[in-house]
C-alpha positions as CSV (number, residue, x, y, z in Angstrom):
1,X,2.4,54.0,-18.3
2,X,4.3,50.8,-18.3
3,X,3.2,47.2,-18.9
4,X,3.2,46.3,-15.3
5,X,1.2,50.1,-14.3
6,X,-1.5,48.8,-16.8
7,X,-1.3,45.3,-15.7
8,X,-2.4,46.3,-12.0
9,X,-4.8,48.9,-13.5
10,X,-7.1,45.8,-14.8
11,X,-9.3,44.1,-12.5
12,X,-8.5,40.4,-13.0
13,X,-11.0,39.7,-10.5
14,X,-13.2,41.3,-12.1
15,X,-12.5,39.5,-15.6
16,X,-11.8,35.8,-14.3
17,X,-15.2,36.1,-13.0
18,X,-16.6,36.8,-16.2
19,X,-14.6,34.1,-17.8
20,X,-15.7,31.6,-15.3
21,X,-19.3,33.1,-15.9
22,X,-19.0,32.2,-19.1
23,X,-17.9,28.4,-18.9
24,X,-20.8,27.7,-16.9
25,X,-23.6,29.2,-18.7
26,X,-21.1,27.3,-22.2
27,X,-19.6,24.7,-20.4
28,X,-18.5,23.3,-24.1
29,X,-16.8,26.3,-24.7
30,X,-14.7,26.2,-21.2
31,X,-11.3,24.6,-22.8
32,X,-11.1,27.9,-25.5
33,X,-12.2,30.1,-22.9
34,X,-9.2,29.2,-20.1
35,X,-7.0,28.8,-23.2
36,X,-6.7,32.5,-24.1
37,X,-4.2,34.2,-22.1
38,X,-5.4,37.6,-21.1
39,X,-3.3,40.5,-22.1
40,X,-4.1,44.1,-20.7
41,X,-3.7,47.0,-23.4
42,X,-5.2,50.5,-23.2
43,X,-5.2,50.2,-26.7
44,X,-7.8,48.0,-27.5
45,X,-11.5,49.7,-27.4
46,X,-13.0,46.8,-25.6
47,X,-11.8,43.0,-25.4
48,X,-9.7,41.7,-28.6
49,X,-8.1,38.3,-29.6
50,X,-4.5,37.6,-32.2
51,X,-4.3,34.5,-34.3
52,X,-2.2,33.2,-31.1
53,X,-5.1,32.8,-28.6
54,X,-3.6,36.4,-26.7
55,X,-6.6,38.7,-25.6
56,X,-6.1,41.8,-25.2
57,X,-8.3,43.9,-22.8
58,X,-8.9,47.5,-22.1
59,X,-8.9,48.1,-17.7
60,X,-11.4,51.0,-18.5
61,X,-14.0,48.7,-20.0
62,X,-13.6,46.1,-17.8
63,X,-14.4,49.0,-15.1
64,X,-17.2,49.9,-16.5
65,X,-19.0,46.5,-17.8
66,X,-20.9,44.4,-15.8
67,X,-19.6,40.8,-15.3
68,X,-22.7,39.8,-16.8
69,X,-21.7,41.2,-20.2
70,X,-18.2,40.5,-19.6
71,X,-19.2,37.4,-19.9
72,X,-21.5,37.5,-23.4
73,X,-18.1,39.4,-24.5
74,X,-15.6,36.6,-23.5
75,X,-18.0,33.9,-25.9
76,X,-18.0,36.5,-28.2
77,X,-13.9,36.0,-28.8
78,X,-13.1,33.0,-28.3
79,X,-15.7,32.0,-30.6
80,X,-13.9,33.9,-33.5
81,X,-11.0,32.2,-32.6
82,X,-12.5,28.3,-32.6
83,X,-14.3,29.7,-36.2
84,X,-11.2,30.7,-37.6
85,X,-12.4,33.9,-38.9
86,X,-8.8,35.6,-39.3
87,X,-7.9,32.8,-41.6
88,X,-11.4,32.6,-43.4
89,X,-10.7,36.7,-43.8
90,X,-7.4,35.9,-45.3
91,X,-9.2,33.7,-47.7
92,X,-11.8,35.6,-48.5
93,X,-9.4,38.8,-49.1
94,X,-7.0,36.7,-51.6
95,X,-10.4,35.5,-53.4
96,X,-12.2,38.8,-53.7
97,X,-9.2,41.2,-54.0
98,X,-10.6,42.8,-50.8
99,X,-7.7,45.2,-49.6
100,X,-7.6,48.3,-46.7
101,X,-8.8,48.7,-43.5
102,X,-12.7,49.2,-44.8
103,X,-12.8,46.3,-46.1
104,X,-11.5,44.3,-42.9
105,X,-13.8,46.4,-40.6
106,X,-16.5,44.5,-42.8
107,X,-15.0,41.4,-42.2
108,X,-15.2,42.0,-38.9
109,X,-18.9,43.1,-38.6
110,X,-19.9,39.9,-41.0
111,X,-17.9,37.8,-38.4
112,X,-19.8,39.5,-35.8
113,X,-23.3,38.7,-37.8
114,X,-22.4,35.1,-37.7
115,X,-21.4,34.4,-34.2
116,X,-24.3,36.9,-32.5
117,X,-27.1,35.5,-33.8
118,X,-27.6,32.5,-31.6
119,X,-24.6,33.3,-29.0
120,X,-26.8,34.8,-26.2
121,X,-29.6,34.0,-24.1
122,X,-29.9,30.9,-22.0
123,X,-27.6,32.2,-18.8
124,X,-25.6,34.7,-21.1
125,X,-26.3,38.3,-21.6
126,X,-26.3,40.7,-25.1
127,X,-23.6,42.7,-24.4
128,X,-23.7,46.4,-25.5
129,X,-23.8,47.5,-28.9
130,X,-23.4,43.8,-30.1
131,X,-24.1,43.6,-33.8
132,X,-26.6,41.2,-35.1
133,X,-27.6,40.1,-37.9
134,X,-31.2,42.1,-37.9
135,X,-29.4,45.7,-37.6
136,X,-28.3,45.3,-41.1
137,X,-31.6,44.2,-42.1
138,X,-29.8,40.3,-42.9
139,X,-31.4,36.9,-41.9
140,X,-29.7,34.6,-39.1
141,X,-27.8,31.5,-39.6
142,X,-26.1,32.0,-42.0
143,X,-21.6,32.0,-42.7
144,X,-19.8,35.6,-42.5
145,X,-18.4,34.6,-46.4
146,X,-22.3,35.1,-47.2
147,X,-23.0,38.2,-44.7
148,X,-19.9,39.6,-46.4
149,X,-22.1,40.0,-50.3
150,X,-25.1,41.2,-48.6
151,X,-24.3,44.5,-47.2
152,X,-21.5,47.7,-47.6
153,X,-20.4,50.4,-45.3
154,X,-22.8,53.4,-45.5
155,X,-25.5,54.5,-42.7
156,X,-26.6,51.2,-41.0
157,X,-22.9,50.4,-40.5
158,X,-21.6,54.1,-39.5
159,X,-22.2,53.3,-35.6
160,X,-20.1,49.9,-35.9
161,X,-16.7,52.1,-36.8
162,X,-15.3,52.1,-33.8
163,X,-15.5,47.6,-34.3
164,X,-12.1,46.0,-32.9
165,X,-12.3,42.9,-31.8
166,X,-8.3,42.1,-33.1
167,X,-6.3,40.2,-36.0
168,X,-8.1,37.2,-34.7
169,X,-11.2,38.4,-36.0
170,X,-10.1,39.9,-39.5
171,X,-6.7,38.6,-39.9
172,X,-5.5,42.6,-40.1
173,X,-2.1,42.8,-37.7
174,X,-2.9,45.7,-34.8
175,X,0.2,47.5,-33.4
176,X,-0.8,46.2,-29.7
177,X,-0.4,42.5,-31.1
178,X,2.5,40.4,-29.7
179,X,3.2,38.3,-32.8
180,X,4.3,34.5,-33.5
181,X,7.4,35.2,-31.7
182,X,5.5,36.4,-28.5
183,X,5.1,35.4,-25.1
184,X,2.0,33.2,-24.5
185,X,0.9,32.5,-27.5
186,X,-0.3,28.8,-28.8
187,X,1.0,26.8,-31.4
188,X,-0.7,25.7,-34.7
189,X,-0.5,22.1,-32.9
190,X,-2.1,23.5,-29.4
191,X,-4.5,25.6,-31.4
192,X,-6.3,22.4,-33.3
193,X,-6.1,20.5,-30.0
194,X,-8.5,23.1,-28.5
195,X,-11.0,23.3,-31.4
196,X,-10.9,19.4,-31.2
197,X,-11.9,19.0,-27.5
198,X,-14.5,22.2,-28.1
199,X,-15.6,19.8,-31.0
200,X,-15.9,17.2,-28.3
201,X,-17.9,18.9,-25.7
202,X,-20.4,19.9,-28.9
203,X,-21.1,16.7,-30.1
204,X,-21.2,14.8,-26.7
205,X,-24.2,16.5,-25.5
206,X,-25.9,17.7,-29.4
207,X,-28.9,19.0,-27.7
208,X,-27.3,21.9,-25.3
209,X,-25.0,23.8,-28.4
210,X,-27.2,26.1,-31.0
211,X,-27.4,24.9,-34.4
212,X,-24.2,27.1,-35.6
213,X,-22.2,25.5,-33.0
214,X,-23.3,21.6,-34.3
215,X,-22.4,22.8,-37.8
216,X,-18.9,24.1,-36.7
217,X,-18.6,21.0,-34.9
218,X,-19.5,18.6,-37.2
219,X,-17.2,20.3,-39.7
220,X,-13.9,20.3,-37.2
221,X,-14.1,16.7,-37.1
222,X,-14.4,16.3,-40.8
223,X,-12.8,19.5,-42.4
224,X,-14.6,19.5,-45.9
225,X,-12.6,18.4,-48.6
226,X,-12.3,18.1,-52.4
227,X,-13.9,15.2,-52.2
228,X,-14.8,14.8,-56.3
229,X,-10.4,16.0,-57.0
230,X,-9.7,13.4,-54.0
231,X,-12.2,10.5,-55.9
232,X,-10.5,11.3,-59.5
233,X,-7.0,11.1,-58.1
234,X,-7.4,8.0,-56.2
235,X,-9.4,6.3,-59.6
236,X,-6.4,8.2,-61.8
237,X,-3.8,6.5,-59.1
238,X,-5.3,3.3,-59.4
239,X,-5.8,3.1,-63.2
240,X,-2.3,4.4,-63.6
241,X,-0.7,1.4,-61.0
242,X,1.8,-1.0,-61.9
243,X,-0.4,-4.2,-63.6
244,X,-3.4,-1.9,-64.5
245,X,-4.3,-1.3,-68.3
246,X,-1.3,-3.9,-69.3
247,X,-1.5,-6.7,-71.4
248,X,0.6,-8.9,-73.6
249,X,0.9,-9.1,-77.2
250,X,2.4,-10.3,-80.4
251,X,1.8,-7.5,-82.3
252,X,4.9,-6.5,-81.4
253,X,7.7,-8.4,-80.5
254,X,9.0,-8.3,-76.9
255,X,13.1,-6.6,-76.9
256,X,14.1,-9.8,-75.0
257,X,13.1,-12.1,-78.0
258,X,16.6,-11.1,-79.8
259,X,18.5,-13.2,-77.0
260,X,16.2,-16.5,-77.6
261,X,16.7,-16.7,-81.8
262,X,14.0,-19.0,-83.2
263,X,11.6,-17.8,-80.5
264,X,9.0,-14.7,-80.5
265,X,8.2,-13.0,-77.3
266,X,5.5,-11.0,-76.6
267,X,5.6,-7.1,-75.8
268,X,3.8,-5.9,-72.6
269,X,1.7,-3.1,-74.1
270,X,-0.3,-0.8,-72.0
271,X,-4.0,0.1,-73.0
272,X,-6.5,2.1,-71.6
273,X,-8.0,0.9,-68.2
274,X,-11.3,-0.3,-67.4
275,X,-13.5,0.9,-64.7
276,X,-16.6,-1.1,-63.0
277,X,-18.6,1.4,-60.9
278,X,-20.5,-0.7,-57.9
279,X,-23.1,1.6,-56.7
280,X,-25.0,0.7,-53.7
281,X,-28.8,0.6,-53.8
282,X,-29.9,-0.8,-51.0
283,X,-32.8,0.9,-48.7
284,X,-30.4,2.4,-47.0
285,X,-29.1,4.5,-49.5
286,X,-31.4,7.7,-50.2
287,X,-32.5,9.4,-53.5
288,X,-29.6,11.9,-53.1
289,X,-27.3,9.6,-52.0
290,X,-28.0,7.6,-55.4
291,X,-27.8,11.0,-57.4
292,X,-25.2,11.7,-55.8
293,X,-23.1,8.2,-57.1
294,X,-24.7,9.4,-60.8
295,X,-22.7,12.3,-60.4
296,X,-19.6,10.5,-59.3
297,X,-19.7,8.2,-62.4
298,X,-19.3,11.3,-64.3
299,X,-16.4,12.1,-62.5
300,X,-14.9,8.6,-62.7
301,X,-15.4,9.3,-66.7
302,X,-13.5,12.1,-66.5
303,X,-10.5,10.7,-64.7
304,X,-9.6,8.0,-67.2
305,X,-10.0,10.7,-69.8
306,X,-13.9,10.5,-70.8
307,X,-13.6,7.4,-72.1
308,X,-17.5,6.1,-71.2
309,X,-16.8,2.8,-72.9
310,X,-14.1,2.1,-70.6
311,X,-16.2,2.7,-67.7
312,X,-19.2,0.0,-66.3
313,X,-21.9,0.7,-64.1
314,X,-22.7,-2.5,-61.5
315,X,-25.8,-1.5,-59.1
316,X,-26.2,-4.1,-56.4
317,X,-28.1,-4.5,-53.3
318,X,-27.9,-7.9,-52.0
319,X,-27.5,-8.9,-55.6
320,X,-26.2,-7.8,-58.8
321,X,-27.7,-9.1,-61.9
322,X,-26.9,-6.5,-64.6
323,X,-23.9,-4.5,-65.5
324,X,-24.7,-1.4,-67.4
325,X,-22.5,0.2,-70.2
326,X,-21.8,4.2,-69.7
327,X,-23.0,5.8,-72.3
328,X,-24.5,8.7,-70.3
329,X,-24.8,8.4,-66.4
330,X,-28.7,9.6,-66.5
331,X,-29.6,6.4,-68.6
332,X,-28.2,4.0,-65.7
333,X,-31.5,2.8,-64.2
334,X,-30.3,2.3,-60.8
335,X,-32.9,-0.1,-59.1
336,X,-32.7,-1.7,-56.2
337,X,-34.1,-1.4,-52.7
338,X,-33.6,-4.4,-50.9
339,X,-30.4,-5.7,-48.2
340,X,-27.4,-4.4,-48.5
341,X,-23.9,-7.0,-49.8
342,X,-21.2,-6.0,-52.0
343,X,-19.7,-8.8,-52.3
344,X,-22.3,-10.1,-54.8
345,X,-20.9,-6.9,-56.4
346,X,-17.5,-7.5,-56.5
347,X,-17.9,-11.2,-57.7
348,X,-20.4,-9.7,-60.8
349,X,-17.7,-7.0,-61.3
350,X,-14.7,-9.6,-61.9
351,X,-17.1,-11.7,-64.1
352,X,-17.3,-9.3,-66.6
353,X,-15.3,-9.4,-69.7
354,X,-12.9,-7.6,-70.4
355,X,-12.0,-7.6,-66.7
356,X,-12.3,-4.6,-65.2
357,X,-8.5,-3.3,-63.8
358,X,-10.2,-0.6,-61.0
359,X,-13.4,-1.1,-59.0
360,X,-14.9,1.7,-57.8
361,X,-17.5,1.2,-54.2
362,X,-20.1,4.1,-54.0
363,X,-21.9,3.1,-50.7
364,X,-23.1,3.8,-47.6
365,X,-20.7,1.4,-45.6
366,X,-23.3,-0.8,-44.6
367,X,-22.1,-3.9,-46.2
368,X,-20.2,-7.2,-45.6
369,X,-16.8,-6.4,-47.8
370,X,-14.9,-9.3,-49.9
371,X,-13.0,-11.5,-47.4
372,X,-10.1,-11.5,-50.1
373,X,-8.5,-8.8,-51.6
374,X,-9.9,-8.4,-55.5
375,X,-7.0,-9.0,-58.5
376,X,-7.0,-5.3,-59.2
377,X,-7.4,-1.6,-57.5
378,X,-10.2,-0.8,-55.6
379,X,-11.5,2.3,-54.7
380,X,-14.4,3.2,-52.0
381,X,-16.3,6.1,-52.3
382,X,-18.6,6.6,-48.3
383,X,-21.2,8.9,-48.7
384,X,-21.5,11.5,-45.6
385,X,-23.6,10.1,-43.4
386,X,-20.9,7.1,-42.5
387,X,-17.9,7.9,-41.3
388,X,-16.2,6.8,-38.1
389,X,-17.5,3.7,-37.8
390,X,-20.5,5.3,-36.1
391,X,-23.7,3.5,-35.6
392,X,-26.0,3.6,-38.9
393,X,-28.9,1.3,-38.3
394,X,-31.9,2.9,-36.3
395,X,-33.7,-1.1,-36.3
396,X,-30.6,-2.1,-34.4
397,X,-29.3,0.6,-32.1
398,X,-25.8,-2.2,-31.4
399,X,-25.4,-2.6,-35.1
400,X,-21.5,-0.9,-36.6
401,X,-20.9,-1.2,-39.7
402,X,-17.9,-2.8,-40.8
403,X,-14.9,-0.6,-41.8
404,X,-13.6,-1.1,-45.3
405,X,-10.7,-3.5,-46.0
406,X,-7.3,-2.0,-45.8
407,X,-6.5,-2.7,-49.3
408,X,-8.7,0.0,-51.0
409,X,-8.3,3.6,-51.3
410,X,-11.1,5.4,-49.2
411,X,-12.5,8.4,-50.3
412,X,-15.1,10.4,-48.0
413,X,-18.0,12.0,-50.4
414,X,-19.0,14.9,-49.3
């Protein structure tokens, strides 16, 4: 049969209905949904997705499903599209030295696992042979990376063989799959842009999206990065920057002092920079937060090459009376409790002597910042819970902290 015979043998009708179903019953999942272009192929077992938004999708099953569970199945793969399971797979494959076609069929079931266990209900119905969690005797909630230790092939799985749902679920090419260089499929750019406005409609109205759905949101917005690699490059960059960790002096004479004879010019000399670490203690900043800045001054340690006694610790609330030598970060009593300004911080910081040539910020963002820029690098570690500019005090619902000056490096700590 030719691509236009099967084409005509699938009930669009039929399907769109399902689709449209489905955006009402998930209306923040109704840009993915119309995104997908729909594909018909008597290959395919039941409905399947590629990495390029295609679905593909068998005219015998949409014959004989009801547009009820057409619907439930229509969530079910855009959803491991927006999750990004085929790249996740690809990840976890390179990681693992997971190879063959077993190995992706479990891939595909621990997909399955985390996107069923809170997709249905709530104007959506199960469809068919859906695999949940429970079947393999797992716990909801929790990431297909974890499903994926839990459990093997063998008797519970032996019904789940005939499991397709596509490349887009596994990251395994199918012969039926169009490719990059296909028609209809959606650019890197025009993929993101969907899981962004998704991202949108989840966050917009928190209270209507299960909890997997506000984690995968939160995380689209702010992709989790190497935070504590990004901290210890920025505090590396800075400490390594033209003017930091250089002095003068007449130990050795300066090359330039053979053109003035009679006179002796110093050398510029680099030595070892010093780091002040300004950690916020205000009452806004929780017990893990503050372990959290412990941990960080470890890390700042290691990035100018575990040299504690080049490295300060300054904690500050609305004032900053004491600055603490490193000698190991759990003797740092960090106390505090009070308002929240830095700048007291900053102005203790630059009174110290030696002068320190990088300042490190561990806060919460709630603070007035320096109105001037400080004589040497700064860097401004924001724990989680700020970010965006987003309200942060529940006294004052109108109160936005304000952003950090442009003239330090900002590091989101995860």
């Amino acid at each position: 049969m030719t691509a236009p015979d099967a084409a005509r043998a699938l009930d669009f009708d039929k399907l769109f209905a399902a689709r449209l179903h489905a955006a009402r019953a998930r209306p923040y999942l109704a840009t993915a949904l119309f995104a997908l272009h729909t594909v018909a192929s008597r290959q395919v077992p039941t409905m399947a997705v590629d990495r390029h938004w295609r679905c593909y999708v068998s005219p015998v099953f949409v014959d004989r499903t009801p547009v009820e569970e057409l619907a439930g199945v229509w969530v079910h793969e855009v959803s491991h599209l927006l999750r990004d399971h085929h790249g996740r797979s690809d990840r976890v494959a390179r990681e693992r030295g997971l190879t063959g076609p077993a190995e992706r069929l479990r891939m595909n079931i621990a997909a399955d696992c985390e996107i069923n266990d809170d997709a249905f209900g709530d104007g959506l119905v199960q469809p068919e042979g859906a695999v949940l969690p429970e079947t393999l005797g797992l716990t909801d909630g929790e990431l297909m990376e974890d499903y994926l230790r839990q459990f093997r092939l063998g008797p519970r799985t032996q019904s789940m063989a005939w499991l397709d749902c596509g490349s887009g679920a596994d990251g395994r090419p199918r012969e039926w799959d169009r490719g990059p260089e296909g028609a209809h499929g959606l650019s890197e750019q025009e993929r993101d842009a969907v899981r962004f406005r998704v991202a949108q409609g989840i966050t917009a109205r928190p209270g209507s999206a299960p909890r997997g759905w506000r984690r995968w949101a939160a995380e689209a917005f702010h992709p989790p990065q190497p935070w504590r690699e990004l901290l210890g490059s920025a505090v590396r960059s800075a400490a390594s920057g033209a003017g930091a960790g250089e002095d003068y002096t007449y130990g050795r004479p300066g090359r330039r002092s053979a053109g003035l004879p009679g006179v002796v010019l110093p050398s510029l000399r680099r030595r070892p920079p010093r780091v002040c670490v300004v950690i916020d203690t205000s009452g806004s900043v929780s017990d893990a937060e503050l372990g959290s800045a412990l941990l960080e001054v470890a890390a700042v340690s290691r990035a100018v090459g575990g040299r504690r006694d080049l490295v300060t610790v300054l904690p500050c609330d609305a004032a900053a009376p004491v600055v603490h030598s490193l000698c190991r970060s759990a003797g740092v009593p960090l106390v505090g409790g009070g308002g929240t300004d830095l700048r007291a911080g900053f102005s203790r910081a630059l009174r110290t002597r030696p002068r320190p040539d990088v300042i490190v910020a561990l806060t919460d963002g709630q603070t007035p910042w320096p109105s001037t820029q400080p004589p040497c690098r700064t860097v401004v570690g924001l724990f989680p819970r700020w970010r965006g500019g987003g309200r942060a005090d529940e006294d004052d619902p109108d109160y936005t902290p304000d952003l950090p000056p442009a003239w330090a490096r900002v590091v989101d700590i995860g």
